[in-house]
MIGU-369238 format. One line per 4 residues: number of its first residue (from 1); for each residue x, y, z of C-alpha. Coordinates in Angstrom, 1 decimal, padded with zeros to 4 digits. Layout:
// residues N
NUM = X Y Z | ...
END
This chain:
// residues 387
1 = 085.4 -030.2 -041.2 | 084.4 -030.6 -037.9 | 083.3 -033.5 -036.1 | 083.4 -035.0 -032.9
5 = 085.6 -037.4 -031.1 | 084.9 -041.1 -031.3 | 083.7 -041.1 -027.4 | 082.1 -038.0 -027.4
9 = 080.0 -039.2 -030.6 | 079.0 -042.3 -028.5 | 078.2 -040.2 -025.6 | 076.1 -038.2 -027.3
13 = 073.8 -040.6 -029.4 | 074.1 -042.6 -025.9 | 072.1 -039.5 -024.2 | 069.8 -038.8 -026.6
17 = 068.7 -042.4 -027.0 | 067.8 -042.1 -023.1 | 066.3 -039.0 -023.2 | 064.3 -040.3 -026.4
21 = 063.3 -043.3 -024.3 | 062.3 -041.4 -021.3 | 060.3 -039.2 -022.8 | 058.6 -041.7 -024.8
25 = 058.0 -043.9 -021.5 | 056.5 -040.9 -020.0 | 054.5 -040.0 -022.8 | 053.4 -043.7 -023.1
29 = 052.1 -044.2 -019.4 | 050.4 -040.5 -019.7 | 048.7 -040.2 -023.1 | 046.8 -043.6 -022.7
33 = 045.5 -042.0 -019.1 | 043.3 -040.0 -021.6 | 042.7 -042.2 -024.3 | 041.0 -045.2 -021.6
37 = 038.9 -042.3 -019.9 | 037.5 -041.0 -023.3 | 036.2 -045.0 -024.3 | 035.8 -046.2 -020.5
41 = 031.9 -046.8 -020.7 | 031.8 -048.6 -016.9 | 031.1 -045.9 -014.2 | 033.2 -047.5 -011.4
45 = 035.9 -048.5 -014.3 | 035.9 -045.0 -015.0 | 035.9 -043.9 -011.4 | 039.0 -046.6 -010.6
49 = 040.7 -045.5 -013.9 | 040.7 -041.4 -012.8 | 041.5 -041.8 -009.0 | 044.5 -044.2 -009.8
53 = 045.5 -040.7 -012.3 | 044.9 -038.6 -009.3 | 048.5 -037.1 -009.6 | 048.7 -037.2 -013.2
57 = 049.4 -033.9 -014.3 | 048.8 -034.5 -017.9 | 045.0 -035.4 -017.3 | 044.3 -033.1 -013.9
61 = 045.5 -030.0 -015.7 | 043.0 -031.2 -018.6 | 040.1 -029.4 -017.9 | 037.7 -031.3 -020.9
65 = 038.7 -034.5 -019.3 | 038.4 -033.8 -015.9 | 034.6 -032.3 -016.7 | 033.9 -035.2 -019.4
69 = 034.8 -037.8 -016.5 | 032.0 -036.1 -014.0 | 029.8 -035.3 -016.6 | 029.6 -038.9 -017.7
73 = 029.4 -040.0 -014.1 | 026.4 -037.7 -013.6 | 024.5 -039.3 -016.4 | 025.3 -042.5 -014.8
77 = 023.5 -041.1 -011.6 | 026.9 -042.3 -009.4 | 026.9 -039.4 -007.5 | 028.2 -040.9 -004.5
81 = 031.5 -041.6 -007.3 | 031.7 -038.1 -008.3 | 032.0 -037.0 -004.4 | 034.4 -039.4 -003.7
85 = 036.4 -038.5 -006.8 | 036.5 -035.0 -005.7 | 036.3 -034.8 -002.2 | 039.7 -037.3 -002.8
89 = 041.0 -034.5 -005.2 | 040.7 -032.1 -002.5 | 043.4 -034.0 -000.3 | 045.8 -033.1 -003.1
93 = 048.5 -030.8 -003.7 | 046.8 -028.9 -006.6 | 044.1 -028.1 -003.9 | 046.4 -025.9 -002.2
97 = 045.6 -023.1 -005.4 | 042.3 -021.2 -005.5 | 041.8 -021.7 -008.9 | 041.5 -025.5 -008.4
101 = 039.2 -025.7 -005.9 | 036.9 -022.5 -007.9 | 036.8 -026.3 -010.8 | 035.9 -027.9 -008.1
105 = 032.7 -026.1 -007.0 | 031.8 -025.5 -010.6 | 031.7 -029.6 -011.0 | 030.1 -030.2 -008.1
109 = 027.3 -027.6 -009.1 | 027.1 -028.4 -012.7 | 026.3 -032.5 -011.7 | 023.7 -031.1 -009.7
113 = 025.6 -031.6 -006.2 | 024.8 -028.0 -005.0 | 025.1 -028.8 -000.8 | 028.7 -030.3 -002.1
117 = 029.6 -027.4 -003.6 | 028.7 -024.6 -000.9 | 030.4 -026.9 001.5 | 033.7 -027.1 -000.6
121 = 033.6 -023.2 -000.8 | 032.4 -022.8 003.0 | 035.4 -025.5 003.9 | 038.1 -023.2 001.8
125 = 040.9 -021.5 004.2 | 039.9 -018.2 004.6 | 042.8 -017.1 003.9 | 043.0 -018.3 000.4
129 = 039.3 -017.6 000.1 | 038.7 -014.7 -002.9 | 036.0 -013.3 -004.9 | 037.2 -016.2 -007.3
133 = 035.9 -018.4 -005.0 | 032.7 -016.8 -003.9 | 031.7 -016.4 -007.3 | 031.8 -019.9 -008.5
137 = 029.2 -020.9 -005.5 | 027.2 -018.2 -006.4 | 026.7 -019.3 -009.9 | 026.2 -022.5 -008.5
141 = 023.2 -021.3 -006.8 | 021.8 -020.1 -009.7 | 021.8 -023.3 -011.8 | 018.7 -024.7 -009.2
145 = 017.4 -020.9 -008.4 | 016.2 -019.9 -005.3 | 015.4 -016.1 -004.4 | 016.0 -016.2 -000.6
149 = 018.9 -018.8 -000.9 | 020.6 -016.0 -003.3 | 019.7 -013.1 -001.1 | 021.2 -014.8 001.9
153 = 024.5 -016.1 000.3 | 025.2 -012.3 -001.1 | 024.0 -010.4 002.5 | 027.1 -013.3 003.9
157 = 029.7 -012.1 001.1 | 031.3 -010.3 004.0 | 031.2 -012.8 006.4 | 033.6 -014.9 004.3
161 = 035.3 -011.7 003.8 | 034.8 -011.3 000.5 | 034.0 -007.9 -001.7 | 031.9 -008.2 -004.1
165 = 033.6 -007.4 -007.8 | 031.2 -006.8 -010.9 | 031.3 -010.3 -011.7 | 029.1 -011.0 -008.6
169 = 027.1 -008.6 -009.2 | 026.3 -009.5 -012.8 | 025.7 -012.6 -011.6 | 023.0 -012.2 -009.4
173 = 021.4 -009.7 -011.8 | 021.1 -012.1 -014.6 | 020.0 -014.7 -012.0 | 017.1 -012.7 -010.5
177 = 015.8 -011.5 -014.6 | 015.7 -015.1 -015.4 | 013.7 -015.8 -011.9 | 011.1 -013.0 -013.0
181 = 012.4 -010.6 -010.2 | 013.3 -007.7 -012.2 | 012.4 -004.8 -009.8 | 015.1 -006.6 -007.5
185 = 017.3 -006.9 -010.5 | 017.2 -003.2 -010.5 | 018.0 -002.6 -006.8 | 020.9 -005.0 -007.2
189 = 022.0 -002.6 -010.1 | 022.0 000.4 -007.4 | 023.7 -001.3 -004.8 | 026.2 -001.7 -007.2
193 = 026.4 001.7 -007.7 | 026.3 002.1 -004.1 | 029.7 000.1 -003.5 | 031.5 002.4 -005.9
197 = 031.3 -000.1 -008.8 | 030.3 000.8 -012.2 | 028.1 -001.1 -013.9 | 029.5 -002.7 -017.2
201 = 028.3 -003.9 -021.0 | 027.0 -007.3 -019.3 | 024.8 -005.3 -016.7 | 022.6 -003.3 -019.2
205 = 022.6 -006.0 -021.8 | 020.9 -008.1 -019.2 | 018.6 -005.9 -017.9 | 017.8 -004.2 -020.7
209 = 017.0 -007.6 -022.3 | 015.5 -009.0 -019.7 | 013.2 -005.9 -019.8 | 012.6 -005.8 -023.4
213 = 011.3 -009.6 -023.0 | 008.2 -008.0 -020.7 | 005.7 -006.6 -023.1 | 004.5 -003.4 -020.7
217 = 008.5 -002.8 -019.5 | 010.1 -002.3 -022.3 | 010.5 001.7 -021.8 | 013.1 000.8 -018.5
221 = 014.7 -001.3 -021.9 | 015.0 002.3 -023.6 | 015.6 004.3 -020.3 | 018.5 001.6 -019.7
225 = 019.5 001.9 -023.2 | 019.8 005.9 -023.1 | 021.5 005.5 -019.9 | 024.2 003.1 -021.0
229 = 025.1 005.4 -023.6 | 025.4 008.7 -021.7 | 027.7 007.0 -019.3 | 029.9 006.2 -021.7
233 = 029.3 002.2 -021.8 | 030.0 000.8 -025.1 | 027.4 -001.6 -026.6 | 028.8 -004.9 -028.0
237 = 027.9 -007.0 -030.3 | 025.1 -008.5 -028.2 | 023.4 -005.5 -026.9 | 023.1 -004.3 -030.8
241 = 021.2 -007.9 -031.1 | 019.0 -007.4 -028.1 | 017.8 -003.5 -029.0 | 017.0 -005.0 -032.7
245 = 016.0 -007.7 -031.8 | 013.1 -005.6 -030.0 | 013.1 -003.3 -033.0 | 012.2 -006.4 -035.0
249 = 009.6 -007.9 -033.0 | 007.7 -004.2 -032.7 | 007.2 -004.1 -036.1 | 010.2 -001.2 -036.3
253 = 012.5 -002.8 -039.1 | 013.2 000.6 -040.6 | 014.4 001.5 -037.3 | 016.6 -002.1 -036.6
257 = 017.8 -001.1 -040.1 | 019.4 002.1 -039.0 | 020.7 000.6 -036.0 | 022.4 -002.0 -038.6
261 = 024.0 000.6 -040.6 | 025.0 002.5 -037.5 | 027.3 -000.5 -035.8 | 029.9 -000.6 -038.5
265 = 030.8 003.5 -038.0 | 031.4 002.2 -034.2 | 034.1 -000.8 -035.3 | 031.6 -003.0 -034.7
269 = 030.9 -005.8 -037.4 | 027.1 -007.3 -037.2 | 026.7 -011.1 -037.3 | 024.4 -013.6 -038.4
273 = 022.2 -013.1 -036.1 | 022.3 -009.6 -036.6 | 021.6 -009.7 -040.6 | 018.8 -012.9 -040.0
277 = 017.0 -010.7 -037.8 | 016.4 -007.4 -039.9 | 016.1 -009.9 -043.0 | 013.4 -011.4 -041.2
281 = 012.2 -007.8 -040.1 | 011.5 -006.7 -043.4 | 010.1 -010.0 -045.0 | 007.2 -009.7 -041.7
285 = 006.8 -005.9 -042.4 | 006.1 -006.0 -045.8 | 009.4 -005.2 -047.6 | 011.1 -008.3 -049.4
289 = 012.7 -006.3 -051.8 | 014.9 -004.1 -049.0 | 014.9 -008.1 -047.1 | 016.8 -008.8 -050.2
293 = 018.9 -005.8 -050.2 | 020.0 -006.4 -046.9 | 020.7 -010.0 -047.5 | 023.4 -008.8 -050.6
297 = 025.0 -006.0 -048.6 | 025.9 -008.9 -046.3 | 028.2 -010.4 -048.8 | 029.5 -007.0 -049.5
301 = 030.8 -006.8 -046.4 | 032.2 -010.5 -046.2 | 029.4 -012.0 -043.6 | 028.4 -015.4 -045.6
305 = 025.0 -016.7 -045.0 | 024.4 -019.5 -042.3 | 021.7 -021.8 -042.1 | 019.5 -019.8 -040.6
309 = 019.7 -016.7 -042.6 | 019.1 -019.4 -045.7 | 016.3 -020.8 -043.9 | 014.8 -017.0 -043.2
313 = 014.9 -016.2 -047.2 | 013.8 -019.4 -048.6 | 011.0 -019.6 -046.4 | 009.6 -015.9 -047.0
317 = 010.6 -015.7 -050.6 | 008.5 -018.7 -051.1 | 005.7 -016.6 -048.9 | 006.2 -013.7 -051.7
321 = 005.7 -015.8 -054.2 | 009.7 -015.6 -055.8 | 010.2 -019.3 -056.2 | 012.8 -018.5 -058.6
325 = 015.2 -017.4 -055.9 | 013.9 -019.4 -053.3 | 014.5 -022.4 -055.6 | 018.6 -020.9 -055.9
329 = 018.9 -020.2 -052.9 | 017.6 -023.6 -051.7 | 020.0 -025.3 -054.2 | 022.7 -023.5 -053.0
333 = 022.1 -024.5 -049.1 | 021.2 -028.1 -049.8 | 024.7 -028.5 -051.3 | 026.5 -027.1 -048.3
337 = 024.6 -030.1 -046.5 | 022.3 -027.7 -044.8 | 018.4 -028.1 -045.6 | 015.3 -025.8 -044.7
341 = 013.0 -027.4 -042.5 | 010.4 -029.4 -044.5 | 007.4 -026.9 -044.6 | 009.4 -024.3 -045.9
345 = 010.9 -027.3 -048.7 | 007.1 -028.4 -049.3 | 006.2 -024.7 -050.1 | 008.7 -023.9 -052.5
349 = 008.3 -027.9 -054.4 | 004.4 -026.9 -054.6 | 005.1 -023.0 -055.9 | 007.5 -024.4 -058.6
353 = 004.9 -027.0 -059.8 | 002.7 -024.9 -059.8 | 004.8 -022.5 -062.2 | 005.3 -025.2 -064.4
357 = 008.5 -025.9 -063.2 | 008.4 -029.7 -062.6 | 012.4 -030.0 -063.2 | 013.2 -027.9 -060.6
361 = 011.2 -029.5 -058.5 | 012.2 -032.7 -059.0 | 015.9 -031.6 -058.6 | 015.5 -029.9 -055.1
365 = 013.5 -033.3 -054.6 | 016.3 -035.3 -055.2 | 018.8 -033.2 -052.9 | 016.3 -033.9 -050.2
369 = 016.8 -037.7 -050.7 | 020.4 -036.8 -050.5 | 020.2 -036.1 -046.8 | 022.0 -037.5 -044.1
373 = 020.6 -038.5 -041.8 | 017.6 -039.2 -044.3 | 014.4 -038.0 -043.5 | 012.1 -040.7 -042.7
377 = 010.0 -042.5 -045.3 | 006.9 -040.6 -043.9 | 008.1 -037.1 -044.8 | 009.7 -038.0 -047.8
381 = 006.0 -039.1 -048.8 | 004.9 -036.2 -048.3 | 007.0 -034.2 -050.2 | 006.8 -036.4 -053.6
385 = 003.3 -036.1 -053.2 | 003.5 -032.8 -054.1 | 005.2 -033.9 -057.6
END
């Protein structure tokens, strides 16, 4: 048998027991670093308690704490803490990488300290200065939107020596659709073109969504559709949700159907959202019995219903007069801890007492009291006045 000598045995549980120690003295003055921040409730406490950590690996490198600290600061209003916190964080070795100071701008912007953030960015060595960089200030920008500020900041990409990539681009696409501006969405899309980039899956699904959204513009939605496609751009998941989501809301569920039945021939599996929206399709259109048909092919294909695809059925099942399902259903989806909203629960307690069907009633009633949180006294009232 083998063993080891007498010293060496001692040596060895000697080391380990340090080692053990060690670690567990490092892991001791770390860990709580977290733990205090996460229950610290004073703003300067919570300020003192971060900067005194300001080279504690273990909590910079923690991106949820880092963000949870200035977030919380934020709602404190103590913006002149979260400057100091980061213009301090700035004097730090970790500063010296792009990627750092790219968390840094996005902090800065998402507390609302946009002039804080284009300075960080505009203070950056040139040198280390990338797209990276440019495009975390310019998505700052777009958090408080303003069309000439945006304009300006892209026209000066070059001046910071920076090439725009297609993440820039996207950027300021999806910025100026939400502004309203969607002819100069569409001139940004050809100046992409222009710089030898091709436009991706996020470009069209923005624009065509965006275009889809305005009433008289929804044939550049097809044209961009039809475009996408001859190029050889893949729609994903998303784009399928915006062109039937469209489909939908023209009155076309036949038509969202097809596009349904087409995504899984592409290797592409439809969602919730997917499903919900051609359930809901149908029910509008006039067709609860295919609503229903599309609602069990859904479970064929493993995609189990979420509250809002209950929500969707019970509610327009109740509107078609099957209580008998609605009431299932509505059985089912209260025991998952999810519940209808309360005029879609107050539609189907009057259809079954109406039937006849008092019991039933009286049992979805009963789930309903089951809630947590309850449902005020008020609503309930209203409810078990329908009894």
């Amino acid at each position: 048998m083998l063993s080891l000598p007498p010293i060496r045995r001692f040596f060895f549980r000697s080391c380990s027991s340090i080692a053990t120690t060690a670690l567990a003295s490092t892991t001791s003055s770390q860990e709580p670093a977290l733990v205090k921040l996460k229950s610290e409730r004073d703003p300067e406490k919570l300020f003192n308690l971060f900067k005194s950590n300001a080279t504690n690996t273990l909590l910079i490198e923690n991106r949820f704490a880092f963000q949870d600290t200035v977030s919380r600061l934020a709602g404190a209003h103590r913006f002149d803490l979260i400057e100091e916190l980061l213009e301090h964080q700035k004097t730090l070795p970790q500063a010296r990488r792009e990627g750092f100071i790219v968390r840094v701008i996005m902090l800065y912007g998402k507390a609302g300290m946009t002039k804080q953030a284009l300075d960080t960015f505009h203070g950056m060595d040139s040198s280390k200065r990338t797209v990276k960089s440019f495009n975390a200030a310019l998505k700052v920008l777009t958090f408080k939107p303003d069309l000439h500020v945006i304009q300006d900041f892209l026209l000066r990409a070059p001046e910071h020596g920076v090439v725009m990539d297609a993440v820039s681009f996207n950027i300021a696409i999806k910025s100026l659709c939400e502004m309203g501006f969607l002819d100069k969405a569409s001139l940004v899309l050809k100046e992409m073109e222009k710089s030898g980039l091709e436009p991706d899956v996020v470009t069209y699904t923005t624009l065509i969504s965006a275009f889809y959204k305005q009433e008289d513009r929804y044939v550049v939605g097809n044209g961009l559709w039809n475009r996408m496609v001859l190029k050889g751009c893949r729609p994903n998941l998303t784009t399928f949700n915006v062109r039937i989501q469209f489909l939908v809301n023209r009155g076309r569920a036949w038509d969202a159907n097809d596009l349904l039945l087409l995504m899984p021939k592409l290797q592409m599996e439809p969602d919730g959202v997917t499903y919900n929206m051609v359930i809901k399709g149908f029910f509008v259109a006039g067709f609860p019995e295919m609503a229903e048909r599309v609602y069990t092919a859904m479970h064929g294909r493993g995609c189990k219903p979420n509250v809002k695809i209950y929500q969707t059925m019970i509610h327009y099942l109740c509107k078609a007069g099957k209580f008998d399902l609605g009431y299932t259903m509505c059985k089912d989806c209260m025991r998952k801890k999810w519940y209808p909203n309360l005029d879609t629960v107050g539609m189907l307690l009057d259809g079954l007492v109406k039937k006849g069907q008092v019991d039933q009633a009286k049992l979805v009633m009963g789930l309903v009291r089951k809630r947590v949180p309850p449902y005020s006294s008020k609503q309930l009232f209203s409810l078990e006045s329908v009894l």
